[in-house]
C-alpha positions in Angstrom: -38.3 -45.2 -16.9 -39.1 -41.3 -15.9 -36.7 -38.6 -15.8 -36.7 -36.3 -13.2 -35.3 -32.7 -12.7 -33.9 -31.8 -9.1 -31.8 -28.6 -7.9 -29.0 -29.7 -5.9 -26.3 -27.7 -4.5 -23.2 -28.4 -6.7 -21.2 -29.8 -3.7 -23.2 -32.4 -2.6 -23.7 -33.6 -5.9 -19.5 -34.1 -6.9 -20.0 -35.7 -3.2 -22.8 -37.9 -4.5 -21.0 -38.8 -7.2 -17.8 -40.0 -5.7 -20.1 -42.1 -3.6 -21.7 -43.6 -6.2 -18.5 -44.3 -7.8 -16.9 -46.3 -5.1 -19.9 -48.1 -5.0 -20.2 -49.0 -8.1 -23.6 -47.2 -9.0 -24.6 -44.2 -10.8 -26.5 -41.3 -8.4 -29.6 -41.6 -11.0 -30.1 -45.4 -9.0 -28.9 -44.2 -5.6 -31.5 -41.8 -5.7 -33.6 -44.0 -7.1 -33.1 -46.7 -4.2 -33.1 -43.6 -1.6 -36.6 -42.7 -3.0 -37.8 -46.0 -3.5 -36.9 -46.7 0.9 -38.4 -43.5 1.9 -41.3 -43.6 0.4 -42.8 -47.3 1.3 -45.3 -47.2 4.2 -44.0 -48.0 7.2 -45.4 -51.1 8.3 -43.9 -53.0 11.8 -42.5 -56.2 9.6 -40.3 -54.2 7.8 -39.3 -52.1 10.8 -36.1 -52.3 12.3 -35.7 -54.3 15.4 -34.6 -51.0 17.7 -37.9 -49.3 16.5 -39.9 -52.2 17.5 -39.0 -52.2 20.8 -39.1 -48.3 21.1 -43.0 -48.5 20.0 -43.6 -50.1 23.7 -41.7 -46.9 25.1 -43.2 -44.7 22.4 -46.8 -45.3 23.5 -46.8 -43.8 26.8 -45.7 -40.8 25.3 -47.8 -40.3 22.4 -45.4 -40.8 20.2 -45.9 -42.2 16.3 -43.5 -44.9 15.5 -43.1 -43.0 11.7 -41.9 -40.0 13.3 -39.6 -41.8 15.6 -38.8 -44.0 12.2 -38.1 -40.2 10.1 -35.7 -39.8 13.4 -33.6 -42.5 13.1 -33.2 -42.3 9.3 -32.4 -38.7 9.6 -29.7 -39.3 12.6 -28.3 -42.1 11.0 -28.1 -40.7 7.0 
């Protein structure tokens, strides 16, 4: 196992803590399962059903399904 360095506002880290907490987790693995989701290639079998059926709808526009997959993680974080 690595260790990693981040800068992180003070705030959102007593807020990432709490969450862990409840939880039952320390941050170090929800970051660590946060990184681990974010940075697989997005491939359609692991995409989720409401971004499979945007891709039809996404095609006509010119859209990538990974940006409209970045959307959808952002909006629902």
């Amino acid at each position: 196992m690595s260790k990693l360095t981040l800068s992180i506002d003070r705030v959102v880290i007593l807020r990432a803590k709490r969450y862990a907490k409840r939880r039952g987790a320390s941050v170090s693995r929800l970051v660590e399962e946060y990184l681990n989701v974010v940075s697989q290639p997005a491939g359609e079998e692991d995409m989720p059903p409401v971004l499979k059926m945007a891709m039809g709808v996404l095609k006509d526009v010119g859209a990538e399904p990974r940006e409209y997959r970045k959307h959808i993680e952002r909006k629902y974080r």
